[in-house]
Steps between C-alpha positions, in 0.01 A plus 500: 500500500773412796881558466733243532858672626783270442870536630791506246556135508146432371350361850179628588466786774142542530184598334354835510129528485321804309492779753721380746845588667772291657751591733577149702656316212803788452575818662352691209126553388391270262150632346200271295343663219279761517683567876367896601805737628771273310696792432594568858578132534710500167711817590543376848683162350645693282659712769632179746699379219648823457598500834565116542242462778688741726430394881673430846338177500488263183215458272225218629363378202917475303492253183848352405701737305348828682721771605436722804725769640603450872478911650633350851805343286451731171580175291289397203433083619335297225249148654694226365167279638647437886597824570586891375906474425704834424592600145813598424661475893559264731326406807596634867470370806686338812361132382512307203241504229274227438310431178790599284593450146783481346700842482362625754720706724437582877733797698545346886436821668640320803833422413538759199534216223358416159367188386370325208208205441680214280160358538615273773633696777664840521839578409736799657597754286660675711645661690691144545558511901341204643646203570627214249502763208902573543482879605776649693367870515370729730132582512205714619252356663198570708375209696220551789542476886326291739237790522451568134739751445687501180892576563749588276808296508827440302562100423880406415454176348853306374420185224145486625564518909381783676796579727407843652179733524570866508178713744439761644254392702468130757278298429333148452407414178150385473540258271816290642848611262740201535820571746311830612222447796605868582584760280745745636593898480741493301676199337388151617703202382298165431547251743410212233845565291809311704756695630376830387609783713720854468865479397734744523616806847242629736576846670206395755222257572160540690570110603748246488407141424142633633601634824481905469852658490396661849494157683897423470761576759763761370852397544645870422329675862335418805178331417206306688342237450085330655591131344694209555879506457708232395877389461501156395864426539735373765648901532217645623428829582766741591480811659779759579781603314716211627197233451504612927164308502388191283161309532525192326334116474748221555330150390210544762603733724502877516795730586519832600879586519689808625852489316651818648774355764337578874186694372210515668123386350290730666112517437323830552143564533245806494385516879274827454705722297847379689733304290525215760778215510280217602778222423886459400746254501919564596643444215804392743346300723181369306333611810081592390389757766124550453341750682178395621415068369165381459465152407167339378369186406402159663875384557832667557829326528829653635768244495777613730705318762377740772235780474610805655267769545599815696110594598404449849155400355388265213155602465247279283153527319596906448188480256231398810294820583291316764497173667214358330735536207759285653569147389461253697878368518815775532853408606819292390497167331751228496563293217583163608520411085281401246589109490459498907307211596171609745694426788694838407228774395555827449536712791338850589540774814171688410244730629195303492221764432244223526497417877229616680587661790231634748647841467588548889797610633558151581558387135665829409174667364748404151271348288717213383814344668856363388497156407803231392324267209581272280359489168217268399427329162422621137617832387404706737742404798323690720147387391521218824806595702550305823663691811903435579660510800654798629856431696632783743678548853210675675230581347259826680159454401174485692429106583197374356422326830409835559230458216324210524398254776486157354668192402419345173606290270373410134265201435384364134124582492269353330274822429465871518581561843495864674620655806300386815400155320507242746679154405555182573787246368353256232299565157623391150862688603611609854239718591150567481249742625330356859133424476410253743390665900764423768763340226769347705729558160465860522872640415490865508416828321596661146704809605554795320794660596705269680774606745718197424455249162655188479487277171460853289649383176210185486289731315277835501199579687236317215735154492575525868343704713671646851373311804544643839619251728560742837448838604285787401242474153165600398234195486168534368253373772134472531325569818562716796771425781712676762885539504628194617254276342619201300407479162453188281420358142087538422325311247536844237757475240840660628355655845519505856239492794533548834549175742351432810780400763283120523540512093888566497718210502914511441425410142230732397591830646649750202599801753321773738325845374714774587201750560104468559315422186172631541358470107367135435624577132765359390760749521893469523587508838849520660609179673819367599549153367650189653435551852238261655 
């Protein structure tokens, strides 16, 4: 006949069969009738309520009401149906409780504190010191770092503000403490409370308003400082026992003033070792005697009525180590003013490092030459200078009659012409290159190096090319010839042939070869031009 095992309140727990054990429904054995070995099952149960279930882990199969002693906590907890509660203590931990009853207490193991379930939420019981609960008191307190380690610390809290934290220890609290990112050795004040600082006589002070006690100038002994220094006042600074010296800022301007009556400013430097007097000024005369001046920069002014300069030699460009360093312009300038009208540009005397010279003792073998200029447009004045005349009694120089051996004179052309180009006087301006055989309007010859130029300002040698008129030039002719021949226009662009004396007419005839030609390439040939 089965068992039926019912619970105190009368409900049903199960029904035991004849012969049978159960150990699912509770954590004891519950035996059937007629169940072999019973004994060792009875004393067994027998035996766990003695010792209230004793385990490190709680009982699986717990009814409501059950007790079982915690060994890891050595409490006796009782299953109140949701979970095993204490009996007789309260609960510990860093967090709060949840399925609570009424009357329940929990100890917050972080903060040290007591609390107890109203059945709504948990109320301090103390010790009072957190905020809004009116403590002024002084408290211990371990609260953890920002690598989980718990510090010990002393809060001094005033009608609930925490206004200082006593450590021994810096740190950053890991969870965030209002007015304290950063916990200090020793006392921190909270920033979060106005106005709260240290009253009362320092004997000394790591810092001062931040700045370490080490950064400020003594006033009691020499001292140095690596910053700025300022005197923002109309005295300025004064040095000497008389204020000898002052350095001071008057509106905008900056003054260095020697007060002693006559005294010299003198300015010394370190010139290896040697205390050197580079500079002074006579403090009776206001005379500055410097001992060696170099002035750089893209302009210097000296504004006297005469320049006197005791040298024998003014020498320029002292930085130029060779000449392909050199500039192209070096000399004197004349400033005619800066509202002259073009008719009175800007004068210059300069060495003119860009003529080319064919570096014979003829030209001086100089590289360059001295040239009178005046300036040309935009702002570079020299950037298209025109040459000046140069005014003198007599004048010993090498003629350049000596240098060349024709007379020209510059035409508007009305293409690229080069020298030995033979022309003729028409084409869309005055002259044109020849094309036509025996041209009666052949003119003359583009020189290169003419001996005499008139009309030289018309242009330059792409506008208005140079063309020999007389004399001695090179002409670029076809064909070969003897000296003396007479040479004419051919039907090829800008070239000359050689003329029969039946072809030659006193219209046609350009000049006479100077030497046999015996290439029929065209080649330039020497010729002197305007004789028939």
């Amino acid at each position: 006949m089965s068992y039926t095992i019912n619970k105190t309140d009368g409900t049903r727990l199960i029904t035991l069969k004849d012969g049978t054990v159960d150990i699912a429904s509770t954590d004891l054995a519950l035996f059937g009738k007629g169940y072999a070995g019973f004994g060792e099952r009875l004393n067994e149960n027998f035996v766990k309520i003695l010792e209230n279930f004793a385990k490190n882990t709680a009982p699986v199969n717990k009814i409501k009401g059950q007790l079982w002693y915690d060994t890891v906590a050595n409490q006796i907890k009782v299953w109140n149906g949701s979970k095993f509660k204490p009996v007789g203590s309260s609960t510990t931990g860093t967090t709060q409780p949840t399925n609570s009853n009424t009357g329940d207490m929990w100890f917050d193991t972080n903060n040290s504190q007591l609390y107890v379930y109203n059945g709504i939420t948990w109320t301090l019981i103390g010790p009072t010191s957190v905020a809004g609960s009116g403590v002024t008191q002084v408290s211990s307190e371990s609260i953890r770092d920002n690598v989980g380690v718990n510090k010990s610390i002393l809060r001094m809290i005033t009608n609930d503000a925490t206004v200082a934290i006593v450590s021994a220890d810096q740190f950053v609290p890991q969870t965030p403490v209002t007015g304290f990112s950063t916990i200090y050795k020793g006392i921190t004040l909270s920033t979060t409370v106005s106005g709260n600082k240290f009253v009362g006589t320092a004997t000394d002070a790591d810092k001062l308003n931040g700045v370490a006690a080490a950064n400020y100038l003594r006033s009691d002994e020499n001292d140095a400082t690596t910053g700025a220094f300022w005197i923002l006042n109309d005295a300025g600074l004064n040095v000497g026992s008389g204020s000898d010296l002052t350095l001071s800022v008057v509106g905008d301007n900056i003054e260095i003033r020697s007060n002693a009556v006559n005294g010299d400013m003198e300015f010394y430097v370190n010139d290896g070792g040697l205390d050197t007097r580079a500079m002074y000024i006579d403090g009776g005369t206001g005379t500055v005697i410097i001992n060696k001046l170099q002035v750089t920069g893209s302009s210097t002014v000296v504004s006297t009525g005469t320049l006197l300069v005791e040298d024998n030699i003014i020498e320029l460009n002292t930085g130029i180590t060779s000449s392909v360093s050199m500039p192209n312009f070096t000399g004197l300038k004349v400033n005619r003013g800066s509202t002259s009208s073009p008719t009175e540009q800007d004068l210059f005397w300069v060495w003119d490092e860009t003529f080319a010279d064919d570096l014979t003792t003829t030209y001086g073998n100089a590289g360059g030459a001295w040239t009178a200029f005046k300036s040309g447009g935009g702002d570079n004045p020299l950037s298209a200078p025109t040459l000046v005349d140069i005014r003198a009694n007599i004048i010993h120089a090498t003629s350049t009659s000596a240098q060349y051996a024709d007379l020209a004179e510059r035409y508007a052309g009305d293409q690229h012409m080069e020298a030995g180009d033979v022309v003729i006087l028409g084409g869309p301006k005055e002259i044109t290159k020849s094309t036509v055989d025996l041209d009666h309007r052949v003119f003359g010859v583009i020189s290169e190096k003419p001996a005499f130029l008139m009309n030289s300002e018309a242009g330059n040698n792409d506008s208005h090319p140079m063309v020999a008129l007389k004399g001695r030039a090179n002409v670029k002719v076809k064909g070969t010839g003897s000296a003396g021949d007479r040479i004419v226009a051919s039907d090829e662009t800008g070239i000359a042939r050689v003329a029969t004396l039946a072809e030659c007419t006193a219209f046609n005839v350009l000049g006479r070869l100077l030497s046999d030609k015996y290439s029929i390439e065209t080649e330039l040939c020497e010729c002197v031009i305007g004789v028939k």
